[in-house]
PyMOL CGO cylinders between C-alpha atoms (Angstrom):
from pymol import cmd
from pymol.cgo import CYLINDER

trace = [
    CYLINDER, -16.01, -9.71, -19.27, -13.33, -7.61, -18.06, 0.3, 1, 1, 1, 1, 1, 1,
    CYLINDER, -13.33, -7.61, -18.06, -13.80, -5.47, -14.75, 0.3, 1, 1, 1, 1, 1, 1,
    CYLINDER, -13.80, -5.47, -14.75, -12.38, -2.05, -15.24, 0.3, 1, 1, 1, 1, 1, 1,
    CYLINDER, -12.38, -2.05, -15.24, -12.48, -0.09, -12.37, 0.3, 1, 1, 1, 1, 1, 1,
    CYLINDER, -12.48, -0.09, -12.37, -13.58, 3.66, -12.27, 0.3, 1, 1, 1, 1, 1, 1,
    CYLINDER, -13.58, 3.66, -12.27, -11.45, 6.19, -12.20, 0.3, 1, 1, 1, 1, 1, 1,
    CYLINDER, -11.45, 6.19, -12.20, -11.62, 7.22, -8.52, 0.3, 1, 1, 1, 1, 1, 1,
    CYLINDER, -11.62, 7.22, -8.52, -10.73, 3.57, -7.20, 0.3, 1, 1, 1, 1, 1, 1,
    CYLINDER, -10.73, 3.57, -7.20, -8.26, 2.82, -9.94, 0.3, 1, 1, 1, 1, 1, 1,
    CYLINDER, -8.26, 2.82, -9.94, -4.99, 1.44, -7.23, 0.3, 1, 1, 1, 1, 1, 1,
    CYLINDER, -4.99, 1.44, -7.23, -1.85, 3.23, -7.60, 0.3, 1, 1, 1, 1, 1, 1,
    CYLINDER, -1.85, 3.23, -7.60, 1.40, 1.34, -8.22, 0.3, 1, 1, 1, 1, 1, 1,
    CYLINDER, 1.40, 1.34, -8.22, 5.23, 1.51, -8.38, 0.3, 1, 1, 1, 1, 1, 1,
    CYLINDER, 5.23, 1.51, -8.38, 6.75, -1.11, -10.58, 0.3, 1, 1, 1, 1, 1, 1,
    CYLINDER, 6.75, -1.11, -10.58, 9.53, -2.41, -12.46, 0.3, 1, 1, 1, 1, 1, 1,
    CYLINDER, 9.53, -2.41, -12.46, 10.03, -2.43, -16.46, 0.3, 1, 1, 1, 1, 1, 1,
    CYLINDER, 10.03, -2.43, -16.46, 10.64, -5.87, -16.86, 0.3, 1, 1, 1, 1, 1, 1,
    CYLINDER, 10.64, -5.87, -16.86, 10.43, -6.58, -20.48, 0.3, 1, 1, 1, 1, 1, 1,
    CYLINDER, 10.43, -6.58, -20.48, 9.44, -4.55, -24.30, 0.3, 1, 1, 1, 1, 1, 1,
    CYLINDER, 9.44, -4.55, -24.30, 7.39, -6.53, -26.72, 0.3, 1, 1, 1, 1, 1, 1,
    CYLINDER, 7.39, -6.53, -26.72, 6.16, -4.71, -29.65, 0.3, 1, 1, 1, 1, 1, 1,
    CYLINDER, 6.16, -4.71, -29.65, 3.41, -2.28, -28.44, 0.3, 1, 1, 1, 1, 1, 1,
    CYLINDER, 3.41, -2.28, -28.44, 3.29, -3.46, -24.78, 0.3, 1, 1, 1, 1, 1, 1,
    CYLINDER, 3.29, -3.46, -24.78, 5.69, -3.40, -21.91, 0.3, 1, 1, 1, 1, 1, 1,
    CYLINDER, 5.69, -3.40, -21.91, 5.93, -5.58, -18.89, 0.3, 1, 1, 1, 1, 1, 1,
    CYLINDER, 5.93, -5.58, -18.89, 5.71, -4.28, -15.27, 0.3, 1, 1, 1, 1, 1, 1,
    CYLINDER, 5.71, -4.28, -15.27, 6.52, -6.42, -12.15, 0.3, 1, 1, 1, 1, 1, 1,
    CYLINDER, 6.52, -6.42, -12.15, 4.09, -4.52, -9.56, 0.3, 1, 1, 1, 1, 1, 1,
    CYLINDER, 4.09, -4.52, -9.56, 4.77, -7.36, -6.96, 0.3, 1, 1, 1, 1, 1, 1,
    CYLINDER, 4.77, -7.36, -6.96, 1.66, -9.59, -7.77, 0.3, 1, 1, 1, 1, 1, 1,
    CYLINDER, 1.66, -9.59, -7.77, 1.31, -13.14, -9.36, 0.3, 1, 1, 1, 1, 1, 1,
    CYLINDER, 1.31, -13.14, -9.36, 1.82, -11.71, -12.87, 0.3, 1, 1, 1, 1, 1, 1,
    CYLINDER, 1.82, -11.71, -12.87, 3.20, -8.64, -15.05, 0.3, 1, 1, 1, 1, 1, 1,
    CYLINDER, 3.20, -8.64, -15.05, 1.01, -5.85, -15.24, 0.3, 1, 1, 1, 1, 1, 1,
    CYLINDER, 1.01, -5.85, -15.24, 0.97, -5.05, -19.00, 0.3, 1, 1, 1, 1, 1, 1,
    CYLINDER, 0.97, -5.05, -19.00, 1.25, -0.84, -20.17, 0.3, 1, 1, 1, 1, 1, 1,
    CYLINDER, 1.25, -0.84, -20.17, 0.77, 0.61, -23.43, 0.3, 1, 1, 1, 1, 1, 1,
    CYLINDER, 0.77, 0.61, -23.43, 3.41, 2.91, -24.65, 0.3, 1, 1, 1, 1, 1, 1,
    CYLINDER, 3.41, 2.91, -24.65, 0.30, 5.14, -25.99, 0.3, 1, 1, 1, 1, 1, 1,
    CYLINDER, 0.30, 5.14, -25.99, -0.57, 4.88, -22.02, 0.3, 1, 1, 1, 1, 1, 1,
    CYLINDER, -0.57, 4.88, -22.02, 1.57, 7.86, -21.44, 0.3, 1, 1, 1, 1, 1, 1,
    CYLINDER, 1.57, 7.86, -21.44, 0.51, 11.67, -21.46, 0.3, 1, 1, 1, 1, 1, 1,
    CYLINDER, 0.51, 11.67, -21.46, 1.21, 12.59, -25.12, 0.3, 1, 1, 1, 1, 1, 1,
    CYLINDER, 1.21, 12.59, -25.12, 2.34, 9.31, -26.97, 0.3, 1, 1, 1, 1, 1, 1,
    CYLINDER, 2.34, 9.31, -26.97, 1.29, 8.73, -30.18, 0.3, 1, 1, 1, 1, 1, 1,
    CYLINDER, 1.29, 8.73, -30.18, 2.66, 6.29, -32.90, 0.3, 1, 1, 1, 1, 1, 1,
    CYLINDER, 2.66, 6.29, -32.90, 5.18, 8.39, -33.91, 0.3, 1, 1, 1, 1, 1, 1,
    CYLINDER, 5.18, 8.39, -33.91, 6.10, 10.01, -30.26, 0.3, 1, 1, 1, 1, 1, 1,
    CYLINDER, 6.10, 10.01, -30.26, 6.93, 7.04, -28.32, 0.3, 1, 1, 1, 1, 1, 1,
    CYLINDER, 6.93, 7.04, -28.32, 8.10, 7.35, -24.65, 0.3, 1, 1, 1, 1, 1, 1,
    CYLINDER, 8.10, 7.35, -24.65, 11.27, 6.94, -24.27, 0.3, 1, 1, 1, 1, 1, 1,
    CYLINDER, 11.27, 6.94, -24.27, 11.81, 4.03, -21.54, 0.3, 1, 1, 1, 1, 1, 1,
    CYLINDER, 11.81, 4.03, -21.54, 14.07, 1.15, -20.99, 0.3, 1, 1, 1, 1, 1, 1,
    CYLINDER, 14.07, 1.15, -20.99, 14.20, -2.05, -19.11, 0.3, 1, 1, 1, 1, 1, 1,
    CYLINDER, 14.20, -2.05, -19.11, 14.87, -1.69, -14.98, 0.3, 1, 1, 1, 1, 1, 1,
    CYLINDER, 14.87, -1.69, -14.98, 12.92, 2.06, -15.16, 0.3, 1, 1, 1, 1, 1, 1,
    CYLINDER, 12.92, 2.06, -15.16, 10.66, 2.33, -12.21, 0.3, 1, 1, 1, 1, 1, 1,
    CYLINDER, 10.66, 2.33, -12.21, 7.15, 3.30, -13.28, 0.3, 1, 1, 1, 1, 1, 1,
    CYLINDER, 7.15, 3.30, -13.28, 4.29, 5.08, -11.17, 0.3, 1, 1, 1, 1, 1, 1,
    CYLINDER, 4.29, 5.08, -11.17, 0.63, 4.91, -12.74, 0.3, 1, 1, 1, 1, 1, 1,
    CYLINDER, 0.63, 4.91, -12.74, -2.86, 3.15, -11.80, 0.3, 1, 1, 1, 1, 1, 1,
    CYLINDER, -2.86, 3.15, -11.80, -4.31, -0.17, -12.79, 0.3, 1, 1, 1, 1, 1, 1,
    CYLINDER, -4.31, -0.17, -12.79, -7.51, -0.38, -14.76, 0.3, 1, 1, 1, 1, 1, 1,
    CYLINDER, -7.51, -0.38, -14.76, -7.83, -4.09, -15.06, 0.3, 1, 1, 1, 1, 1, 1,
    CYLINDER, -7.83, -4.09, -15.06, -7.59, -5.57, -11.60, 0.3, 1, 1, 1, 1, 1, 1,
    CYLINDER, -7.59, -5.57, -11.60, -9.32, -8.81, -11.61, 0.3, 1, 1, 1, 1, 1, 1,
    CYLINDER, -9.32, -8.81, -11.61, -7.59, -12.33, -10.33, 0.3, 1, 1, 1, 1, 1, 1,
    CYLINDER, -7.59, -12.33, -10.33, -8.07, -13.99, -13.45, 0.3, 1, 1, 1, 1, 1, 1,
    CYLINDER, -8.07, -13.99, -13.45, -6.92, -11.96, -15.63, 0.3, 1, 1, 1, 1, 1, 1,
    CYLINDER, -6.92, -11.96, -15.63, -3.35, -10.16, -16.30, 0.3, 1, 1, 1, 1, 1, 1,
    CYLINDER, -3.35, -10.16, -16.30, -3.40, -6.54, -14.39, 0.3, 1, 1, 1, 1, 1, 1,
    CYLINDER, -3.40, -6.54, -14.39, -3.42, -3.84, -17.15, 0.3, 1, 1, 1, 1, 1, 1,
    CYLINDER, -3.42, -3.84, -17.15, -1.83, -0.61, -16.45, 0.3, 1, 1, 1, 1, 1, 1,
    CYLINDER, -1.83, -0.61, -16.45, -1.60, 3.41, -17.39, 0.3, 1, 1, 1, 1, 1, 1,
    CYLINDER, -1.60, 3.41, -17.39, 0.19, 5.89, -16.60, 0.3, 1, 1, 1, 1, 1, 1,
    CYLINDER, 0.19, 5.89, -16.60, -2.58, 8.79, -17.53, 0.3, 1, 1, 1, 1, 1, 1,
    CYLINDER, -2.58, 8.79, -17.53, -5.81, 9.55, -16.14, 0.3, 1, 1, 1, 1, 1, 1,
    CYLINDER, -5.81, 9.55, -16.14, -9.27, 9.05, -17.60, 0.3, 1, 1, 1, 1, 1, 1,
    CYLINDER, -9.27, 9.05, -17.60, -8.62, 13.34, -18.89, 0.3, 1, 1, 1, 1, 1, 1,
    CYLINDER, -8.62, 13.34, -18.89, -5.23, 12.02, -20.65, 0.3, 1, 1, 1, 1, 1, 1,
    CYLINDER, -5.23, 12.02, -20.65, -3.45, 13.66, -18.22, 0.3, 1, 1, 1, 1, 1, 1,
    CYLINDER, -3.45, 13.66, -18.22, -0.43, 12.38, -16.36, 0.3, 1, 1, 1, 1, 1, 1,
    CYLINDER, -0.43, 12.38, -16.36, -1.04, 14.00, -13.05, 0.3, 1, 1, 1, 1, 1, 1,
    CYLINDER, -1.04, 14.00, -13.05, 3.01, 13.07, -11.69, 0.3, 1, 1, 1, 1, 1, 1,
    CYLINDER, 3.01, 13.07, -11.69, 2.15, 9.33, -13.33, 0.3, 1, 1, 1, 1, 1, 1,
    CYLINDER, 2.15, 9.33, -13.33, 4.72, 7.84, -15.38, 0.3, 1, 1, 1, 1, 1, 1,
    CYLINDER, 4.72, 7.84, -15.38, 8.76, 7.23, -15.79, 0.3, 1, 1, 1, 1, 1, 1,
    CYLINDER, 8.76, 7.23, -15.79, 10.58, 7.75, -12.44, 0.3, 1, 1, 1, 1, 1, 1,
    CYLINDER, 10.58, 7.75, -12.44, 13.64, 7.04, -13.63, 0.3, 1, 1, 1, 1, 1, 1,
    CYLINDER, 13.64, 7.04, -13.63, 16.15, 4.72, -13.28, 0.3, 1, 1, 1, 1, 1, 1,
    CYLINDER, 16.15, 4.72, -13.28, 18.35, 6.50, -10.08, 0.3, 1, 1, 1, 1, 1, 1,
    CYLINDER, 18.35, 6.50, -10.08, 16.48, 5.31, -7.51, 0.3, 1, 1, 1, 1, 1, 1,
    CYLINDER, 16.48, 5.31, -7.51, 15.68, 2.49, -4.89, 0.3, 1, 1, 1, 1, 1, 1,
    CYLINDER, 15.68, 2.49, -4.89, 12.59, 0.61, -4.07, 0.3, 1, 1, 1, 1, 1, 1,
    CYLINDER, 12.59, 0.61, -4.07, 11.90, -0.91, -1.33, 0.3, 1, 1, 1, 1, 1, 1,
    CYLINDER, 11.90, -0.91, -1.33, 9.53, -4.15, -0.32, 0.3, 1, 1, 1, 1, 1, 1,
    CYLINDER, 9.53, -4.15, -0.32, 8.23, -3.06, 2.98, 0.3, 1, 1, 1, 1, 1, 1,
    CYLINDER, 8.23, -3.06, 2.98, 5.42, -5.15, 5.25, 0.3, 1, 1, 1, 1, 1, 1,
    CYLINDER, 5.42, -5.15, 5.25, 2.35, -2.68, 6.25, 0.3, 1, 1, 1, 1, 1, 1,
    CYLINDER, 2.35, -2.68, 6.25, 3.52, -2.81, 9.80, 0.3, 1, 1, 1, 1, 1, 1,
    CYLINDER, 3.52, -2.81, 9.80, 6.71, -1.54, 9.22, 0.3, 1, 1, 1, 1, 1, 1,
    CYLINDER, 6.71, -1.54, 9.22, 4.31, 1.70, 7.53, 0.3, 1, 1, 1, 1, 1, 1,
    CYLINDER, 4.31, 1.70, 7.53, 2.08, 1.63, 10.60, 0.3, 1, 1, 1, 1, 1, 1,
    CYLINDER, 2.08, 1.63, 10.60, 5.14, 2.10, 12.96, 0.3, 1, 1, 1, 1, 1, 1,
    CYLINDER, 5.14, 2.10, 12.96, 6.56, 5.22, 10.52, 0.3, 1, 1, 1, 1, 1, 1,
    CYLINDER, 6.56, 5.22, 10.52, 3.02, 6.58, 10.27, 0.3, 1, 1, 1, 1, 1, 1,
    CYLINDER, 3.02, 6.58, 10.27, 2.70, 7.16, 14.17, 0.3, 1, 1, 1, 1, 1, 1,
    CYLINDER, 2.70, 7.16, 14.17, 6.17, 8.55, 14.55, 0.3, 1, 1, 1, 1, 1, 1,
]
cmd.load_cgo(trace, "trace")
């Protein structure tokens, strides 16, 4: 049985395009394995109107299968189909891998 978790607790994540295979892509959001992602998990994808991504694009959107036994399932839409700032960041940018006390300390400054 899968757990799916409602809409209002569904984490929020920033991860990495790692691989396209067929109908699914690959995200590395920093856990023990790749998130999968849809490409009709975008606001306005269809069959025919695929989003246009690539390998090393940073992606923003929520998980809906979080469960440790189980690969983490991703979208970047919410439960009205709407994107709501989710999706392709782009790939001009930087992440960075930063320990919650290092976001403590910039949180009291």
């Amino acid at each position: 049985m899968q757990r799916r978790t409602s809409e209002e607790h569904r984490p929020q994540v920033i991860g990495i395009l790692m691989a396209k295979s067929g109908d699914i892509f690959k995200v590395d959001v920093g856990g023990s394995e790749l998130a999968s992602l849809s490409y009709l998990a975008f606001e306005g994808a269809t069959k025919s109107n695929r989003p246009n991504v690539q390998v090393g694009y940073l992606i923003y959107g929520q998980c809906v299968v979080a469960n440790k036994d189980m690969e983490p399932e991703m979208v970047c839409i919410d439960i009205c189909g709407w994107a709501n700032g989710m999706g392709v960041i782009g790939q001009d940018g930087l992440l960075f891998k930063v320990t919650l006390g290092l976001i403590e300390k910039s949180k009291i400054s």
